[in-house]
Backbone as numpy.savetxt, mean C-alpha at the origin, in Angstrom:
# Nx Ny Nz CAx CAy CAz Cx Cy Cz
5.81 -25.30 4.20 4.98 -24.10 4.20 5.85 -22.84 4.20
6.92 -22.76 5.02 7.81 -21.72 5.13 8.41 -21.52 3.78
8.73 -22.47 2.75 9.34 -22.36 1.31 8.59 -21.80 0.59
7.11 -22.40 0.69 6.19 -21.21 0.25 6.25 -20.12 0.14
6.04 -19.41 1.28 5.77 -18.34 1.76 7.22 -17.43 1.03
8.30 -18.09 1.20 9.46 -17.37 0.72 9.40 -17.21 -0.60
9.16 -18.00 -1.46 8.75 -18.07 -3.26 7.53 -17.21 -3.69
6.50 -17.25 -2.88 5.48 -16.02 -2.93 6.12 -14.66 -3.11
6.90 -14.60 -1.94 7.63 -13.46 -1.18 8.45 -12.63 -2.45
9.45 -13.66 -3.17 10.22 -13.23 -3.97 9.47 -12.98 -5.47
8.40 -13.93 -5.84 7.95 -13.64 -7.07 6.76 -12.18 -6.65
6.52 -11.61 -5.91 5.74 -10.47 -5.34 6.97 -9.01 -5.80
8.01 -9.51 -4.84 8.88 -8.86 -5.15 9.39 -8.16 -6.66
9.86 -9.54 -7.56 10.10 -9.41 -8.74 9.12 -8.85 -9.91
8.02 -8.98 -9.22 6.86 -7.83 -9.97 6.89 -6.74 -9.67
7.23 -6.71 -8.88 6.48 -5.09 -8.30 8.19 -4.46 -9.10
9.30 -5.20 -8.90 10.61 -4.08 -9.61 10.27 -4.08 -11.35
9.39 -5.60 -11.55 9.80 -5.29 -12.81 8.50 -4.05 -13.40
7.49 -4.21 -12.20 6.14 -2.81 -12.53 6.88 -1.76 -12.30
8.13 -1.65 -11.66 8.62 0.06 -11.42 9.37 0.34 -12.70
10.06 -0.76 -13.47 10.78 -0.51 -14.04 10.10 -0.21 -15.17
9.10 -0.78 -15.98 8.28 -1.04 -16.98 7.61 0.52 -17.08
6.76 0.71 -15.95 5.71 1.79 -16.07 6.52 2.56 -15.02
6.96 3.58 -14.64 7.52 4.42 -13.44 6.47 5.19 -13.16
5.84 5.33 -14.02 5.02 6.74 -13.75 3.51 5.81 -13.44
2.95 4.84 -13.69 1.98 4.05 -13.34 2.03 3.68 -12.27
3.10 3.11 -11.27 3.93 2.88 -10.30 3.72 3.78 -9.40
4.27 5.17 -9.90 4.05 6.43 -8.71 3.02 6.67 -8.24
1.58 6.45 -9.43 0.21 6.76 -9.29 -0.45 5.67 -8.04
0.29 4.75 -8.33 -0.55 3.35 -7.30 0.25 3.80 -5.70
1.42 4.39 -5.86 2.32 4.49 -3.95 1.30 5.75 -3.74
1.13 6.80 -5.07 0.63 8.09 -4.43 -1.26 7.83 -3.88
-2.01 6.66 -4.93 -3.39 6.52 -4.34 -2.85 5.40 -3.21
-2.30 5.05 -2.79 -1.99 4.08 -1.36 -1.91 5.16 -0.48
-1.35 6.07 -0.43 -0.65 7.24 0.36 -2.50 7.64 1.19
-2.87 8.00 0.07 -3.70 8.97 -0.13 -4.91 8.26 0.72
-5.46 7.05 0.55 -6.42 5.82 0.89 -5.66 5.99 2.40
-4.10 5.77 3.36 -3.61 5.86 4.54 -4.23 6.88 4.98
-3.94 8.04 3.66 -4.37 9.59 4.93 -5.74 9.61 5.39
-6.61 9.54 4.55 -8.09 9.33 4.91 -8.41 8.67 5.74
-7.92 7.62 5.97 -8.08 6.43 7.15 -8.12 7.12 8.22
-6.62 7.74 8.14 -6.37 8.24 9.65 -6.96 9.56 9.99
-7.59 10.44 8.94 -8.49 11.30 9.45 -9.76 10.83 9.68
-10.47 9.93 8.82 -11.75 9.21 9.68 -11.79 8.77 10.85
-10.48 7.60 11.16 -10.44 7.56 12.57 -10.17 8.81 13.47
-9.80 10.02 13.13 -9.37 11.15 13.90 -10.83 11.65 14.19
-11.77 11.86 12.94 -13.09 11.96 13.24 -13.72 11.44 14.18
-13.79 10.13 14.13 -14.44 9.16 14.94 -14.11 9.50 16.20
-12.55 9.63 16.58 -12.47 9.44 17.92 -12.93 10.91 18.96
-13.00 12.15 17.77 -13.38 13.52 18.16 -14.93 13.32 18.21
-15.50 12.77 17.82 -16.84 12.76 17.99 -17.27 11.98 19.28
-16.46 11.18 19.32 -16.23 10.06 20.74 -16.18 11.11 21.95
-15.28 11.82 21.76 -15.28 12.43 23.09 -16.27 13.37 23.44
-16.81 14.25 21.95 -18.27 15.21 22.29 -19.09 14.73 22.78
C-alpha cells in the first residue's frame, strides 16, 4: 500500500511540472483561482465567527 501511495505521489507530481511547463500561464490561473477559493473561505469563516459573537 505504501508503494502505492508513493507512485500516485510521483505520477501527480510529474503532471502538475509537465502542466507548468506546457501551459505557464493556464497553471498561474488554477494557483491564482486556488488562492482566491482559500481567501473566501477564510473570510466566510471570519463572518461566521463575527456573527457568533453578536
Amino acid at each position: 500500500m505504501a508503494q502505492a501511495k508513493k507512485v500516485a505521489m510521483w505520477i501527480l507530481v510529474i503532471f502538475v511540472i509537465y502542466t507548468i511547463i506546457t501551459s505557464p500561464v493556464r497553471a498561474a490561473e488554477l494557483v491564482q483561482s486556488g488562492f482566491v477559493g482559500i481567501s473566501d473561505a477564510a473570510k466566510a469563516v471570519g463572518a461566521f465567527m463575527t456573527g457568533l459573537v453578536r
